[in-house]
N, C-alpha and C positions, 0 to 999 in steps of 0.2 A: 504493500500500500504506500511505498511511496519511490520517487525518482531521483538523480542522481545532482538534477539543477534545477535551476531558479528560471525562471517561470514553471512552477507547476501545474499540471493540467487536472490531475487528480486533487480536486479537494480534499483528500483523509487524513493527508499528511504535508508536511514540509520537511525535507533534508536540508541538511546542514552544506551549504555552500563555504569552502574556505576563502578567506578576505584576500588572506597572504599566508604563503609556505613557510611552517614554522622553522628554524633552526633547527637543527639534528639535538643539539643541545637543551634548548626550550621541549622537544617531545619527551627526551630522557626524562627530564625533573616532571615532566606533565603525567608522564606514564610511572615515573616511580610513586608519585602524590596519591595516583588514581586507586591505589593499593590501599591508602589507608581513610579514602574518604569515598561514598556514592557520589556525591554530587558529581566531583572530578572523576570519577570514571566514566559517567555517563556524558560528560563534555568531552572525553578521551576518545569514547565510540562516536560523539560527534566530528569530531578530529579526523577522525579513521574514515568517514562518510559510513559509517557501521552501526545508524544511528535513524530508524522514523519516528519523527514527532508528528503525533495525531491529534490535530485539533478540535476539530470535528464532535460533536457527544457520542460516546459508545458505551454503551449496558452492562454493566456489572454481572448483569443475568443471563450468563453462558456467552455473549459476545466475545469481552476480552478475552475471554478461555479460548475461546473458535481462534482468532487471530496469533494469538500465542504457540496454540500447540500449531495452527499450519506455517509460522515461521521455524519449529522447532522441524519440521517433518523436511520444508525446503531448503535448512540453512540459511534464512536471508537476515534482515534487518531485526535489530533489537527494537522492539515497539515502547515507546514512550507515552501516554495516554494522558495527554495535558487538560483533559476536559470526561470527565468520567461522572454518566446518570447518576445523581442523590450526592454529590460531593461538595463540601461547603465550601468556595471560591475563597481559594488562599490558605484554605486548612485540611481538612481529612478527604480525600486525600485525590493525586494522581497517584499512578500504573503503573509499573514497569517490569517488563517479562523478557527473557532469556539471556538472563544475568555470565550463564557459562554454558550458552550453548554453543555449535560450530557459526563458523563462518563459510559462504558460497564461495569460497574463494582458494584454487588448492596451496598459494602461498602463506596466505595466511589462514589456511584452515581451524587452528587453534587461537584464532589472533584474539578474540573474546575471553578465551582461558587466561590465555598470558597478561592480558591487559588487567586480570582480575590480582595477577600477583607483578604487577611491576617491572614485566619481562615487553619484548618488542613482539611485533603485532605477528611475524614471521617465526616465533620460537616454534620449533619441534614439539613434538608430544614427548620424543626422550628430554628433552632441555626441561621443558614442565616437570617432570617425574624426577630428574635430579636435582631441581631446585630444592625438594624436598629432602633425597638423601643428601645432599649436602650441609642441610642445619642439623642433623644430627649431630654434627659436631660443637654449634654454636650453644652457648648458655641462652640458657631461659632467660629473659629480661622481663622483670617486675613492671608493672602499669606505673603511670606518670597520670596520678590522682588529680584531679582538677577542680576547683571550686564550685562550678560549672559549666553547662557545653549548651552546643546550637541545641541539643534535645529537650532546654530549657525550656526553649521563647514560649511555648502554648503549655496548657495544663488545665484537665478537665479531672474532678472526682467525684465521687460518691452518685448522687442523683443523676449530676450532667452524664453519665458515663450510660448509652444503649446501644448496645452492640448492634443490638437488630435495627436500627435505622441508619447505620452507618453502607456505607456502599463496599459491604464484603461481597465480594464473589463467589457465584456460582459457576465454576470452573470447567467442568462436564453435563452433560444429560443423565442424569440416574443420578448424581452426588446424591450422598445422605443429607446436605446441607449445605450453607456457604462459607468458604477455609477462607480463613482472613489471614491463617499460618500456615504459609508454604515455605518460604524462603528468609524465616528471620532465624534470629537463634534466642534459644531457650537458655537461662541462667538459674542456675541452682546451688546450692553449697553444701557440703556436709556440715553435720552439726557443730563440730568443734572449728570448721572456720578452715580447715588446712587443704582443701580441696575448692577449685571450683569448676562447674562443667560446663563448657559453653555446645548445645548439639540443636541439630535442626531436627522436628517430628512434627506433624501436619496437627493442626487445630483445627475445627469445626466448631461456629459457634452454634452455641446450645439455646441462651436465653440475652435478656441486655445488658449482662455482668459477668456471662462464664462462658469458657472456651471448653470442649470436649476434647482432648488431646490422647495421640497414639501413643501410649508410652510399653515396648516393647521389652520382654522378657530377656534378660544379659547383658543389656546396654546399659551405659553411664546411669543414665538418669533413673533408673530402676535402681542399681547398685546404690545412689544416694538415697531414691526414696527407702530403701530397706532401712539403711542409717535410722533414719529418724523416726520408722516404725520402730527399730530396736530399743530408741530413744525413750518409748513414751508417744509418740507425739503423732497429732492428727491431720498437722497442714505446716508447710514447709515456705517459707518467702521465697518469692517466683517473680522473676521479670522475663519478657519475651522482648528484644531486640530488633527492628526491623529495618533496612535501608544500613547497614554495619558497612564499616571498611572491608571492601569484596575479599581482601586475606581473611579477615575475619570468617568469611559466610565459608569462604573453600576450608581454612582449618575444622568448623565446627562441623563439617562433612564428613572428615575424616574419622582414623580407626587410634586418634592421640593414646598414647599409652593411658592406661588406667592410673590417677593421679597425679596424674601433668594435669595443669590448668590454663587450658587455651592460652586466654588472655597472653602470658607471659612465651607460650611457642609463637604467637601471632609476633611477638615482640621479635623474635629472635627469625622469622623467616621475614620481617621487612626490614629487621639491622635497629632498630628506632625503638623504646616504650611505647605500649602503645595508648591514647588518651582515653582514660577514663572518669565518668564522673560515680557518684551515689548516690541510689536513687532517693525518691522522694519519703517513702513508706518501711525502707529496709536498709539495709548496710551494703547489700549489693551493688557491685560495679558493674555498669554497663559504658558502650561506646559512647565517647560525649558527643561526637558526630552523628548521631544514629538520627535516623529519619524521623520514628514513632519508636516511643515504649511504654508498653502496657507492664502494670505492675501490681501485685496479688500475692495469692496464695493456691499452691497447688494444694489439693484437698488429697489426705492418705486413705478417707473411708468414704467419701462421696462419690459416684459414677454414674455414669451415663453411655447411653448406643452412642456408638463412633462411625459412621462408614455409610453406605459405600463411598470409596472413593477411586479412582482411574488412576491407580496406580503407576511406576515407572516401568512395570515391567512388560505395559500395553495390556491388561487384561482388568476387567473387571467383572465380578459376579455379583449376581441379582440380590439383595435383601443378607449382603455381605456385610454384616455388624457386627463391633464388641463391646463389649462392657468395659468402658472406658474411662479414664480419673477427670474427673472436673477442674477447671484451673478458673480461681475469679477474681476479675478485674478490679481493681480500688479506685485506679490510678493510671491517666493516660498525661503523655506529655509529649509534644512533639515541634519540630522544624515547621518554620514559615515554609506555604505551599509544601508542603511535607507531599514526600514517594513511597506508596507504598512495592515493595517488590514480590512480585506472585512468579511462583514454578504452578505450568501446566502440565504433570509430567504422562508419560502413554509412548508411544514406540519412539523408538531415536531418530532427534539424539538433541538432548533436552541436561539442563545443568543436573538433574540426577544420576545421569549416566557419565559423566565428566568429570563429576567430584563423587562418586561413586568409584572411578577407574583409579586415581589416585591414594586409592587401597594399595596399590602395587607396589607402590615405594615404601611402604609400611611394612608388607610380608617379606620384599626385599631384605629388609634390613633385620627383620627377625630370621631370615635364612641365615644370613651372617653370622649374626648373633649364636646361634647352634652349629653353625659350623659348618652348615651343610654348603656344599661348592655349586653355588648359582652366582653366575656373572649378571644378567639381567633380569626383570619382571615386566611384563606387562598386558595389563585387564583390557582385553580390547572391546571397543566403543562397540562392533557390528555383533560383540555377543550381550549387549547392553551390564558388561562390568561383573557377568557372572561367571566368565571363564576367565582364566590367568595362564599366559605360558610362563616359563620359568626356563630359562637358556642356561645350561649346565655345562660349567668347565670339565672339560673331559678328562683333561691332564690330573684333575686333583679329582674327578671322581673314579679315576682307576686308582689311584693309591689307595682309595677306600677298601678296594677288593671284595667289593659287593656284589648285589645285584638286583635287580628288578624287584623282583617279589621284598624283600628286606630295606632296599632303599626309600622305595616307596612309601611303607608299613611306617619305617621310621618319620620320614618327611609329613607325612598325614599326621600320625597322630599328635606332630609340635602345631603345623602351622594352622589347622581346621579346630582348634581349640581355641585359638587368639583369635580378637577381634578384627585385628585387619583381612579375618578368610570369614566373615560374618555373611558377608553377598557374595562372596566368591563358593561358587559351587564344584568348579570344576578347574583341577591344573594339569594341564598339559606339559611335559619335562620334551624341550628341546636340545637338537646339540647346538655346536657353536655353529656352524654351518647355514641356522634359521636366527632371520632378525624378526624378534620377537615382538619389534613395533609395525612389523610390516603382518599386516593378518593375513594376504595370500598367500606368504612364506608359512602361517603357523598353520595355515589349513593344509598344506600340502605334505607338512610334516604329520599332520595328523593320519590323511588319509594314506599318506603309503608307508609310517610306519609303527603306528598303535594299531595290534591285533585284535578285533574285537574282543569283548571277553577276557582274553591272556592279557594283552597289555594294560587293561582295565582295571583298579584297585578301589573299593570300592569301601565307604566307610561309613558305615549304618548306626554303630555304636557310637555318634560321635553328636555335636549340638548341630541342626540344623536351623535355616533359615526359612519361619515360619509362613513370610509373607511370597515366599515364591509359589504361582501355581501348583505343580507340581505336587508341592510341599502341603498347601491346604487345601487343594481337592483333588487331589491326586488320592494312585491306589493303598499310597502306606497307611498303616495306621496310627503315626504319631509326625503332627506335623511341625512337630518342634528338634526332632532327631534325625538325623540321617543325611541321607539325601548330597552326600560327598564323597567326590570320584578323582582318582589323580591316573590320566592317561598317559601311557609311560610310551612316548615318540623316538624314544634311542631305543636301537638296536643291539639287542645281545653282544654281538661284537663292539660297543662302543664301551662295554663294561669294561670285556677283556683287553682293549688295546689295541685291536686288530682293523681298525678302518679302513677299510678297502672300496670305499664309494665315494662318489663327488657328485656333483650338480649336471645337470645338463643344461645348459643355458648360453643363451651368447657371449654371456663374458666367462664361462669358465670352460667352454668347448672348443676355445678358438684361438688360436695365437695372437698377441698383441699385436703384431705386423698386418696380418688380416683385420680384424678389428679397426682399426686405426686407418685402414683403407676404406673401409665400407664406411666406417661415420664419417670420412672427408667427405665421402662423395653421394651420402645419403641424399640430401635437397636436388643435389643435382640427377638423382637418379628418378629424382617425380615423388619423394615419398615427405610426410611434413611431421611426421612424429618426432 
């Protein structure tokens, strides 16, 4: 819905024309800033022309959802929705959807990922994923507390506060309701104060003061509600976050170790503290930049039906409900013309599936960690972040003197225990021979060298992932277990040492001299690839 210049012909939208070609230098600092603030990222994707602004009024009631998920489905423009039915002019709220989805573009394919963490519009998906193993090594950096932030200027409580007249979305056809929480993150603490969890999990509101929220069995935020049931205690201080510094929204995506407290990794993958204020109702720190933040009490004995909702994984079933924690609102404060930011999520390739994939660099590094010899990781986007290859150093995995069956046994049962294989259903063990970010390379590995069945190890005894089809209406009978498979792609003989195979391909069937003749004279031979 919109075009690329000025005069436009389409009324829906207006892009962003540039005045004048920034400095190489002025993008740098534009694109490093854009990390830790919405505003400036979203003038970043203006920069980029990666950017529709929609003037126009468009319906909270399954419209933005429709335009969202078909930008997620085409790769094209991030929608900005400056005029949104039932929104009070200058306050609650505009729109804005696919915060970390692709780009139409095969150079900058990942160019919306990168921009989200302070990298150039052109980064790789491996350059992405080792941005990640690379702060492994940086210290945590503590928040840089603030008196107060932009998430000051407005402030509604008690009475002023009704969620149902607010212009929450209705995101799909069949939703159980309208998610006002897709894409912010959730703030929680344990009781004694020494933990804090920042994660994203979908809200539905319920009434004019409480949100219905997925709060999912092994994750952070269950791990802390237990805390405070062990405590005694029946409601926990709660703020939800939305419009965050985009490291922010990609960290709280992640599989952060248990115990680590965002905030301070957020700090340590932009180099910077990151600004925080406290809130109005609680002690909790939230982003002082944040767009909108609701602030409460998550309830330990109240619930409510949660669902359906059009999940990430493209599937939704009919009268698909749970019984779900209540979370209620005290407390709203937000940004002049404050953004709210909505995921429509449903097949690829949409920010669930992109910060979903950066699992990878997490299991990575717990492969390390144990010892096992994996040189690379990577969740690919066309199995929507539920498979993972795994590129195996051959050299150090024949000193092991193992083998298939035992290798495997071993590797399953470290990494499908940890959080970062939570959505990862299925790992694929490449050699070095398959680049692991290239998915035709890892299909090809698949199919000509995992045996059905023989190469197949299969791990039933182990925590599954309940929200996979599969997994909750599928034939097992417990859809919180099982349901993980590690497909072993090396050949018998790559155990023993004996490699005897290579590639068939243009660059590895042909001499250099040949080669280097044929792409001289490739255009000239009629061809344009």
């Amino acid at each position: 819905m919109a075009s690329s210049s000025r005069p436009n012909p389409n009324p829906l939208s207006r892009a962003y024309t540039k005045q004048s070609s920034p400095s190489s230098a002025e993008d740098f600092h534009a694109a490093a800033d854009a990390q830790l603030d919405f505003r400036t990222f979203v003038d970043v994707l203006r920069r980029d022309d990666d950017l529709a602004e929609i003037d126009v009024e468009v319906d909270p009631h399954l419209e933005v959802g429709a335009i969202v998920r078909r930008v997620s489905e085409f790769n094209d423009k991030a929608p900005l929705f400056n005029n949104v039915k039932g929104a009070k002019k200058g306050g609650l709220w505009r729109m804005f959807g696919n915060a970390a989805s692709l780009r139409n573009h095969d150079a900058e394919k990942y160019g919306r990922v990168a921009r989200n963490l302070g990298l150039p519009a052109n980064a790789s998906w491996k350059a992405i994923s080792d941005r990640f193993r690379n702060i492994k090594q940086a210290t945590p950096l503590p928040p840089n507390i603030l008196p107060t932030g932009l998430c000051k200027q407005n402030k509604l409580v008690g009475d002023q506060i009704d969620l149902d007249s607010l212009p929450a979305p209705l995101l799909h056809e069949g939703d159980g309701g309208k998610y006002l929480q897709t894409y912010g993150i959730h703030i929680l603490q344990t009781p004694d104060g020494s933990w804090t969890n920042w994660s994203i999990f979908r809200g539905m509101v319920y009434d004019r003061n409480h949100l219905v929220c997925l709060v999912g069995p092994g994750q952070h935020n269950s791990i802390i509600r237990q805390k405070w049931l062990d405590a005694g205690k029946t409601e926990i201080p709660w703020a939800l976050a939305l419009g965050v510094p985009p490291a922010a929204s990609i960290v709280a995506a992640m599989p952060v170790p248990e115990g680590v407290s965002e905030s301070e990794y957020v700090g340590a993958v932009v180099g910077k503290p990151l600004d925080l204020v406290r809130c109005e109702l609680s002690d909790l720190l939230v982003p002082a930049n944040s767009e909108i933040v609701l602030e409460g009490v998550f309830s330990l004995t109240q619930t409510a039906p949660e669902g359906p909702f059009g999940d990430y994984l493209g599937l939704v079933f009919d009268n698909d409900q749970r019984m779900s924690p209540l979370f209620r609102v005290d407390a709203i404060t937000y940004r002049d013309d404050a953004i709210l930011p909505v995921s429509v999520p449903g097949r690829i390739t949409d920010e669930s599936h992109t910060t979903a994939a950066l699992a990878a660099s997490e299991l990575l590094t717990l492969c390390h960690d144990h010892g096992f010899p994996i040189k690379e990781a990577c969740a690919s986007l066309e199995t929507m972040a539920t498979w993972c290859a795994l590129q195996v150093d051959g050299e150090a995995l024949r000193r092991l003197g193992t083998n298939s069956r035992d290798f495997c046994r071993q590797l399953g049962e470290v990494v499908f225990r940890d959080k970062s294989c939570m959505l990862i259903n299925r790992i694929l063990l490449v050699g070095e021979d398959v680049d692991v970010y290239n998915f035709r390379d890892v299909m090809w590995a698949f199919v000509t060298r995992c045996r059905p069945g023989i190469g197949d190890h299969l791990f039933e005894d182990l925590p599954g992932f309940y929200l996979t089809p599969y997994m909750s209406h599928g034939p097992g009978s417990d859809p919180r277990k099982g349901g993980k498979l590690i497909s072993d792609c090396l050949l018998p003989m790559e155990y023993a040492g004996e490699r005897t195979f290579r590639k068939v391909d243009f660059e590895t069937s042909y001499p250099a001299h040949v080669k280097d003749k044929i792409k001289a004279a490739w255009r000239d031979m009629g061809f344009t690839s």
